[in-house]
Structure formats: C-alpha cells, structure tokens
N, C-alpha and C positions, 0 to 999 in steps of 0.2 A: 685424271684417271683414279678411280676408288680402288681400296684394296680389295683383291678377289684371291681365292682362296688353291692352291697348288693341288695334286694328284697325292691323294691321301689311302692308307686303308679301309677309310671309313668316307671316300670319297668328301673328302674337306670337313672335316668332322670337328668344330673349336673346341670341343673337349679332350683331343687329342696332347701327348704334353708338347713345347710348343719348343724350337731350335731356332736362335741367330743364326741368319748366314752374312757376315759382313762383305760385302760386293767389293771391296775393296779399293787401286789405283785406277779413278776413272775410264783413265786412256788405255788401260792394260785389258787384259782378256777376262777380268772380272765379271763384269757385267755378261759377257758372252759365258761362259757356261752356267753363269746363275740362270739365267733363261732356260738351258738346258734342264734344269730341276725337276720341270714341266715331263723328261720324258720317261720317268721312272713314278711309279706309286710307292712312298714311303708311310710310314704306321709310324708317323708322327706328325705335326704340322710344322712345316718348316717358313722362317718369317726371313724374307730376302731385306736388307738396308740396304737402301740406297735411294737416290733422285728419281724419283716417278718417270721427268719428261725426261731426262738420262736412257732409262729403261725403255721409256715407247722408242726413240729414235734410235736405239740401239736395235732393239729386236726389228723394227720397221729393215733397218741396214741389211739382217741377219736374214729374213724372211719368216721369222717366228713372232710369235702371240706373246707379250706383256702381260695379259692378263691371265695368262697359265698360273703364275705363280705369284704367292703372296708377300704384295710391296710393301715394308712399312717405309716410310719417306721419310728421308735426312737432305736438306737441299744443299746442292752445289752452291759454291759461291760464284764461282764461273761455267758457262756452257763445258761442256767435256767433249773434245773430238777423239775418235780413236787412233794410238799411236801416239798424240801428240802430251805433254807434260806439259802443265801447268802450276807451277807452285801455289797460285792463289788458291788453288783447290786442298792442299796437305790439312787446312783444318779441317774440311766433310770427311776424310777419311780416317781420321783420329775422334771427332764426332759419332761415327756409323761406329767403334770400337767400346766407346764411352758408351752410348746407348746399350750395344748386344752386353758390356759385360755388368752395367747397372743389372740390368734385366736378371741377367743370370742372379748375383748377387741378391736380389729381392724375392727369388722365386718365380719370377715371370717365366724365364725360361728356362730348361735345362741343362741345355749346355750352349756354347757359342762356337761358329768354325771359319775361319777368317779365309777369305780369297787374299793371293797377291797383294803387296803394297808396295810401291817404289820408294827406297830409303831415301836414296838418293836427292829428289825433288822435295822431299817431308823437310831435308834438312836444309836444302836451299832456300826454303821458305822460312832461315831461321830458326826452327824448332830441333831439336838436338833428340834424336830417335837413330836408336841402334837395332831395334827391330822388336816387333809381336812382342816378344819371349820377354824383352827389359819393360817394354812398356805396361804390358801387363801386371808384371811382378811391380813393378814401381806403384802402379793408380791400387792395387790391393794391399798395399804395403806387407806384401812377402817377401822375407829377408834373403830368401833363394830359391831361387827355380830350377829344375834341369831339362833340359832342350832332349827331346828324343824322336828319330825319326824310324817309321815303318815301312816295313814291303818287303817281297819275295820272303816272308818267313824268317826276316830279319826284326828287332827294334834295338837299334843302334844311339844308347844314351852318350852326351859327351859329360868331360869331365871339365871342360872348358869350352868357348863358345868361339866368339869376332873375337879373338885378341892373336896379334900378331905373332910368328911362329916366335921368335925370341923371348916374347914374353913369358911363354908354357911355362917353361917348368919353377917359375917364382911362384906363378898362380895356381900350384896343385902342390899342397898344404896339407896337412892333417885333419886340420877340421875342418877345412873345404872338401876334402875328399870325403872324406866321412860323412859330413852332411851329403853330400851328392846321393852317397851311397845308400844314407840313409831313406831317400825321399824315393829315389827309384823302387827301394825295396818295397815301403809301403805301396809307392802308386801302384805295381804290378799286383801287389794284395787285393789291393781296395781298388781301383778301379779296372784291374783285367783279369780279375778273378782266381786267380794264380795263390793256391795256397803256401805253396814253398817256393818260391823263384829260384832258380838257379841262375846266377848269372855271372860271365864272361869278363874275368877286367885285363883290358893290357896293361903293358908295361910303356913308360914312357921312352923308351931308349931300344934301337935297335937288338936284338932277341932278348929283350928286354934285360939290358944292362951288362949281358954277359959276364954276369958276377960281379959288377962293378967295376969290369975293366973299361967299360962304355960309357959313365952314369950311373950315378947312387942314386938318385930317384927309387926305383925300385925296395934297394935296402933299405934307407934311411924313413921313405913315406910310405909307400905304396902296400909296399910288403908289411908293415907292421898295423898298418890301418885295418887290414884285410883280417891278418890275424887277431884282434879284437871285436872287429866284427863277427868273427866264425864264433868267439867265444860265446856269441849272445846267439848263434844257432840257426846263421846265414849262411846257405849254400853258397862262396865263392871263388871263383874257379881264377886263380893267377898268382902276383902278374903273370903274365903269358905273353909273347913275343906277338906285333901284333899282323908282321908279317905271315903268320901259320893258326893266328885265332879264327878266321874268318874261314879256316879251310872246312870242308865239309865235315872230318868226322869227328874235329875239334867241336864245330856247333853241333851236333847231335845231342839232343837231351836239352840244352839250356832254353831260357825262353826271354832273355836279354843280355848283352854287350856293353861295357862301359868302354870308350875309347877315352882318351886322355886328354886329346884336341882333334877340331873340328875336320880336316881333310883326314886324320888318320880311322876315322869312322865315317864319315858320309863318304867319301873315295867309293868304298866300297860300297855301300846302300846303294847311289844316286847308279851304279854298274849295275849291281843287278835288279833293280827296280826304275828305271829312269821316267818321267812322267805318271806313275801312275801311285807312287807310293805318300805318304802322312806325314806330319810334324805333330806332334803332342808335347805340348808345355806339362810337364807334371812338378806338383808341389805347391801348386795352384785351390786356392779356394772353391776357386771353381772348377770345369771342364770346359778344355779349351784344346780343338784340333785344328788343323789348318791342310791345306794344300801344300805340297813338296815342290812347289816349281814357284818359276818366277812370274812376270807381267807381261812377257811377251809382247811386246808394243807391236811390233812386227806383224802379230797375227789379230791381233784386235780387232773385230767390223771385217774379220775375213771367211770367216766361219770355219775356219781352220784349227783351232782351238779343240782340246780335246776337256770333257770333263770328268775324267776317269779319275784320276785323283782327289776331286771335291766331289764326286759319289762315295769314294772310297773315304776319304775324313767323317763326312756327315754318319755313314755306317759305322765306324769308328765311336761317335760322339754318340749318337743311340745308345751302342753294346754297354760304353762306360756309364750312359747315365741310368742305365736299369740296372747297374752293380752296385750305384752309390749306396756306401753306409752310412755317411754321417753328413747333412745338410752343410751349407758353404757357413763360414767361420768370417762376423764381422763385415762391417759395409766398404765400399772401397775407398777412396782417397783420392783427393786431387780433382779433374776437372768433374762436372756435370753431366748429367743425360739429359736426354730430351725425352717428353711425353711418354712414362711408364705405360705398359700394357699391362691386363689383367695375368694372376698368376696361372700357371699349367700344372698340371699332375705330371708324376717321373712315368718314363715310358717301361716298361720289363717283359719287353718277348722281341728282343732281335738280334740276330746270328753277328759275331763279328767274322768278315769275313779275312781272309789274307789280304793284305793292301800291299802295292809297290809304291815306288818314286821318286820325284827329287825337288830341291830348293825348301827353304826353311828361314822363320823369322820371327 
C-alpha cells in the first residue's frame, strides 16, 4: 500500500504544515479512529504512523478505506489482532513515538498527537515506561514536564502525576512547585495565547489545611510559593480548598487549575468531560497533545470507538502550533528514528475549539 494523502483544506496539498498522529497500542482502538481522520477536512496535513498491512486489515475489519488517510509506515514486529496484547510488539509503538517526536524536533513536523498506548504490556515486554508524559520528557532531556488535561472549559494541570497517594505530599517541594508553576505559566502564554493567565491552585489538605489544623503543606510550601510568584506579577488564585475550586463561580474568570495530585484534578475533568476531552504535555520542546482515554481493547475491530477526542487533540495541536514563538530547543536523546521526512511550514489560521475528556499518559 503506498502513502496517499488524507482530507485536507487544500485537498491534500504537501505544502500544508505537516502533524504526527501516532496510532499507537496495536490491539487497542488506535488504529480505529485514526482511520476515522478520513472523515473531517483539516488545513493541515495530518501523517498517520503505524503498520501499513496493520491499517488495510483493520480498516478491511471496520468497512473503511485505508487509503483515505496518509500512512507513513513503522512495521510491526508481530501481526496485531484487535483486543488481543502482545508484548513483542511494545518496541513499534515506542518506534511510531521516536519517529513523530524526531520529526517534530527537526522541523519536519509540527506538532505530534499520540493515540492510546497500553503501559501495562510496554512494561511486560521489559522496558520500564510510566507513560507519554515521562517518556517524552526523558528522550528530550527535559528536566520537567507538567501533564495537563482539557475539556468542558476546564485545563486541569497537576502538580504531581503516577505517584501513589502517600507519596504526595514529600513530592510537592518548593522548587518542584514553583517550577511546575512556572512552566504552566509560560505554556498558557506561549502556546494558548493567554496574555495574563489566571490560574486556580489548591491546596493539598482538606479546605486546604484549615489553618494547619489539617496539614502545613499549605503554610509551609504552597502558600509561600504562590506569594513569590505574585511578586514577579502572576495572577494566582489560592491555596484554595479543592473541594469548592471546581465549583462554578469559583472558575469564573480563570483559564487554568493546578491540582496537587492526579485523582484530585482529573476526578473532576474525566466528570465533566468524559471521552471527549485532551492531555497536553507542556514544558516540552516541542507540541505534544494526546487523546484523554484509554485502549479500549474491548472495542477494537468493533467500530464502536468513538473519535471525538483525537479530533479534539489534533484541533488542539494546530491552534498551539500557529501560536509558537520560538522554534524547538536542541535535538532529542536517546533512541533513533526512522526515515526523516521533508520539513513543513507552521500552520496559523485555526480556531481552538473547547475539548472534553478522559485518560492521560
């Protein structure tokens, strides 16, 4: 199967600037909405990875055309059935990762937006992967990332990620927070257009700390972090109790949320945005959106799959790459890509729109 070229504004136009979509866990619902790509005209050129005969026998499965959208080809190491896990396959889909974020890094593309990936079976196979968000930050050698998910008019940063509840509050630090805060600040700058941010931070401890009769968190880190930051002419609203942050006329005005750790801000997101909302890795060299859900093995080769989330990333990943200021910082580290493509122009005319939804990596 050659590559052939997806539903474009300029009807497949290679001068368009050019977006990774990584297809992600074989057997997962990946491949099924990348197919879907095919059913929307985007004013960019969007370049699907993944296994060619992967793609015919999927789409063949689905009742859809393969050749709607453009393949670039990273090969399995084993056949792929839907639904079923195969470890031997964890290196393709660390490979299809390595390629989109070379790419980006060189200028070939854009930006990059990752389908699903199952942790789970990556690590069985061996390889020690805690998700997207580390690995990324790791092959760039960026010393920190912040994980932040979108939808319903929410963007829900954390201030900690996968670490177990007992863990929290050793790993929320002064200069960990600070950096955090720092990085969200710029990315809402610099990649969502946002001249002043306002943004929402809780507090770590139920109404946050209750004066320290609950947790010095608050006093000790939280609260003084915040006041140094204000000094340098950041709008930020806390600590704040994180049970009453979320309520509606508390958000009114702001245009992001710092939660503290991972359930006490996506709880809320993944409610009111469920399936349809974004992950955004910011602090990142590059631009890097993803999909809010999981692999759904379940629904794989059933065409049950919906793609309302990786429409809404890919939209996501457009709006930011016509805002970019300043070109990606430095090559990445660590494994290899495969077979560079030629470079793309940055794209600068498309609406971001509100995204929902859930799952993040």
């Amino acid at each position: 199967m050659s590559n052939t070229a997806p539903k474009t504004a300029s009807g497949g136009n290679s001068a368009l600037p050019a977006i990774a979509v990584t297809s992600g866990e074989p057997a997962g619902i990946g491949p099924d909405i990348c197919l879907r790509l095919a059913e929307r005209s985007w004013p960019v050129r969007l370049v699907v990875l993944g296994d060619r005969e992967l793609f015919a026998e999927r789409a063949q499965q689905l009742g859809l055309d393969a050749k709607a959208i453009e393949i670039r080809h990273v090969p399995l190491q084993n056949s792929a059935r839907a639904g079923r896990l195969d470890a031997a396959n964890a290196p393709y889909v660390l490979d299809m990762l390595d390629v989109a974020l070379d790419g980006c890094v060189h200028g070939d593309y854009a930006a990059m937006v990752t389908a699903p990936v199952q942790k789970s079976v990556i690590n069985d196979a061996g390889i020690a992967f805690t998700g997207h968000t580390e690995y990324l930050a790791e092959r760039t050698g960026t010393a920190r990332v912040v994980m932040m998910l979108a939808g319903a008019g929410l963007r829900v940063a954390l201030a900690t990620t996968h670490l177990a509840l007992k863990d929290v509050p050793a790993a929320i630090t002064c200069s960990d927070l600070e950096t955090t805060i720092r990085i969200l600040h710029a990315d809402l700058r610099n990649k969502f257009g946002i001249a002043r941010p306002r943004i929402l931070v809780a507090g770590l401890n139920p109404h946050a700390g209750e004066g320290g009769h609950m947790g010095r968190e608050e006093i000790e880190v939280i609260g003084p972090v915040l006041d140094k930051l204000r000094t340098e002419g950041m709008d930020l609203i806390g600590p704040l109790p994180a049970d009453t942050l979320f309520t509606k006329n508390v958000l009114a005005g702001s245009d992001a949320q710092l939660a503290m750790y991972h359930d006490q801000g996506l709880a809320v997101l993944k409610y009111a945005a469920f399936d349809e909302g974004i992950n955004v890795t910011l602090g990142l060299p590059i631009i890097r959106t993803s999909v809010d859900h999981g692999t759904a093995l379940d629904l794989a080769g059933t065409g049950r799959a919906s793609p309302t989330s990786l429409f809404a990333a890919i939209d996501a990943a457009i709006d930011m790459s016509s805002r970019r200021r300043a070109p990606p910082a430095g090559p990445p580290q660590g494994r290899r890509s495969l077979d560079p493509e030629p470079a793309q122009p940055a794209n600068h005319s498309h609406p971001l729109p509100r995204g929902e939804g859930r799952g993040e990596g």
